[in-house]
DRENBAKE-121619 format. One line per 4 residues: for each residue y, z, x of N, C-alpha, C. Coordinates in Angstrom, 2 decimals, padded with zeros to 5 digits. Atoms other than C-alpha are relative to their C-alpha. Example, Ala and Ser with C-alpha at 12.3 -4.5 7.8 and 13.67 -1.06 7.14 Angstrom:
BEGIN
-001.19,000.00,000.89,-004.50,007.80,012.30,001.20,000.00,000.90 ~ -001.19,-000.06,-000.82,-001.06,007.14,013.67,001.09,000.73,-000.77
//
This chain:
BEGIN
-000.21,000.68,-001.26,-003.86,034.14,-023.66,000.45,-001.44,-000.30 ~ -000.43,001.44,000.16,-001.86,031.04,-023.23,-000.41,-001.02,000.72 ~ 000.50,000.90,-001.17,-002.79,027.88,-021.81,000.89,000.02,001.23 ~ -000.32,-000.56,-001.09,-000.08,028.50,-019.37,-000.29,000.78,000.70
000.37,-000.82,-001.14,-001.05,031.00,-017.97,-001.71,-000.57,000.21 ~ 002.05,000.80,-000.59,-005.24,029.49,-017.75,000.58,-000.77,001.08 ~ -000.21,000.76,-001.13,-003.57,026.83,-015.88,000.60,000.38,001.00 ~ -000.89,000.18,-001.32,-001.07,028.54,-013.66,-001.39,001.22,000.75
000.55,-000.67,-000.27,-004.14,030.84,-012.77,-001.31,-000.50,000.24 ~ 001.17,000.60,-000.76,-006.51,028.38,-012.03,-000.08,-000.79,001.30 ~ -000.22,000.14,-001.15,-005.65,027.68,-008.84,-000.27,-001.86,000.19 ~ -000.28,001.75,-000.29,-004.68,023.70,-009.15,000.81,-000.61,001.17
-001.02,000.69,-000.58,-002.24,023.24,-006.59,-000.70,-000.47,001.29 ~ 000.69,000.48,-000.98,-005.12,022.23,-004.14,-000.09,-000.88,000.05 ~ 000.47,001.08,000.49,-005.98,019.32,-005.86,001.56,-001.28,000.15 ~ -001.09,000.44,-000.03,-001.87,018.79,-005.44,000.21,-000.77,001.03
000.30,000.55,-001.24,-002.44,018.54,-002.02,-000.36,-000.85,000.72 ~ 001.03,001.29,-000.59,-005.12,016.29,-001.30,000.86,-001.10,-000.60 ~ -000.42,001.05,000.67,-003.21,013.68,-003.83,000.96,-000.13,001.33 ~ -001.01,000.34,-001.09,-000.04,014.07,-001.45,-000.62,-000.88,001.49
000.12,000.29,-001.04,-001.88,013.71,001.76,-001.09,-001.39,-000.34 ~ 000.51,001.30,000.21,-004.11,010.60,000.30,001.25,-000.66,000.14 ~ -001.40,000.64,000.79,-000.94,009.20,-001.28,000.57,-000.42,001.94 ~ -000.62,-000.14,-001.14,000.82,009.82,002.60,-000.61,-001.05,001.24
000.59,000.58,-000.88,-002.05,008.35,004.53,000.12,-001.75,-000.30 ~ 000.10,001.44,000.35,-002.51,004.82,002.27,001.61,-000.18,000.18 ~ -001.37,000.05,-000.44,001.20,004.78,002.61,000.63,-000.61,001.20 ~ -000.37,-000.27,-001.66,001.49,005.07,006.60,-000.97,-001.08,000.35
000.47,001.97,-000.60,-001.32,001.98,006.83,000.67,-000.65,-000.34 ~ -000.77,001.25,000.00,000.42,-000.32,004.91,001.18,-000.27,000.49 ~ -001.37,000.29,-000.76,003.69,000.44,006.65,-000.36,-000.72,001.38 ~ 000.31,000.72,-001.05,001.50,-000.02,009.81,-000.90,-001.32,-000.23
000.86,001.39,-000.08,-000.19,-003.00,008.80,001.25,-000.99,000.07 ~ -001.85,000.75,000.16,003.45,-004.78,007.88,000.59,-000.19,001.17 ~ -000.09,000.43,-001.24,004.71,-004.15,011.24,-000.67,-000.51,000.94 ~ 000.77,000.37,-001.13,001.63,-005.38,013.14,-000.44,-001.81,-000.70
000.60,001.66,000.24,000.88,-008.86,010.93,001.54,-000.23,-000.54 ~ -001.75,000.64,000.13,004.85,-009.39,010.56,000.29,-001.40,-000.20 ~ -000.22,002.11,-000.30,004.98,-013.19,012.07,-001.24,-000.28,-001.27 ~ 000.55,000.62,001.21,001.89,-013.91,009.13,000.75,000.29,-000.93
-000.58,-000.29,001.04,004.08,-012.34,006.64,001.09,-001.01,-000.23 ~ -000.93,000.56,000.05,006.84,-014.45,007.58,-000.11,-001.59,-000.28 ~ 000.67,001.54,000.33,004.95,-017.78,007.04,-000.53,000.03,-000.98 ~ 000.38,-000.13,001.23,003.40,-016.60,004.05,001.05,-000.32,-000.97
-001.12,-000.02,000.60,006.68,-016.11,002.92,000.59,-001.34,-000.28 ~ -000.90,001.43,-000.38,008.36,-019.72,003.73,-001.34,-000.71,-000.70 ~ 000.77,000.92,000.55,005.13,-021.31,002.17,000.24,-000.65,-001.54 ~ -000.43,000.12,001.43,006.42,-021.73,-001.50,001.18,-001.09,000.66
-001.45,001.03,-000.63,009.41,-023.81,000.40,-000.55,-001.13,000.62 ~ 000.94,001.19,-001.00,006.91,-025.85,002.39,000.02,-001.26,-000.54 ~ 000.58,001.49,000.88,006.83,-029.75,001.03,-000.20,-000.63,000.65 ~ 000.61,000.80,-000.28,004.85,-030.76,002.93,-001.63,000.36,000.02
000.99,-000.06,000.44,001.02,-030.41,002.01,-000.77,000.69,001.30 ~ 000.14,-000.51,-000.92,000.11,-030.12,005.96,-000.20,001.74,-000.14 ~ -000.58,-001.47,-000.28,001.58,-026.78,006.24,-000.52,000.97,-000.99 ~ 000.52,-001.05,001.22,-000.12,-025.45,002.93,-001.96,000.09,000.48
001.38,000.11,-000.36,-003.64,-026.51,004.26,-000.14,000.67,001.62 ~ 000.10,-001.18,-000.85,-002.83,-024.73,007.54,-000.11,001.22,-000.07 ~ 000.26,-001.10,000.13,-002.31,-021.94,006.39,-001.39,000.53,-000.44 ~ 001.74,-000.44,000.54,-005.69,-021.74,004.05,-000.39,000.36,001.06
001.18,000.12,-001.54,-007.60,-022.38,007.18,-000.08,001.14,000.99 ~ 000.01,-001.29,-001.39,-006.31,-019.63,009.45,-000.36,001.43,-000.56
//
C-alpha cells in the first residue's frame, strides 16, 4: 500500500473545506471593514505627508 492511496482514502478534503470557508469569511470582514472606516484610512494615509506636528497628535488621540 502506498501512501497515496492512505491519503486519497482518508477522507481529507473536509479539512479542505473549512480552510476555504475560514480563509472566505476573514477575507469578506476586512473587505467590509475597509469600506466602512474608509475616511480613517484616508487620513492615516496622508499622515507621513503631514508637517505639521498638530495633525500627528490628532490623530493619536482619536
Amino acid at each position: 500500500m502506498k501512501l497515496s492511496d492512505v491519503v486519497s482514502h482518508a477522507g481529507l478534503a473536509f479539512y479542505a473545506e473549512v480552510a476555504l470557508v475560514i480563509f472566505a469569511a476573514v477575507f469578506l470582514s476586512v473587505v467590509a471593514y475597509l469600506f466602512i472606516r474608509g475616511s480613517d484610512l484616508q487620513t492615516l494615509a496622508a499622515l507621513p505627508l503631514a508637517d505639521d506636528v498638530a495633525a500627528k497628535v490628532e490623530v493619536k488621540q482619536s
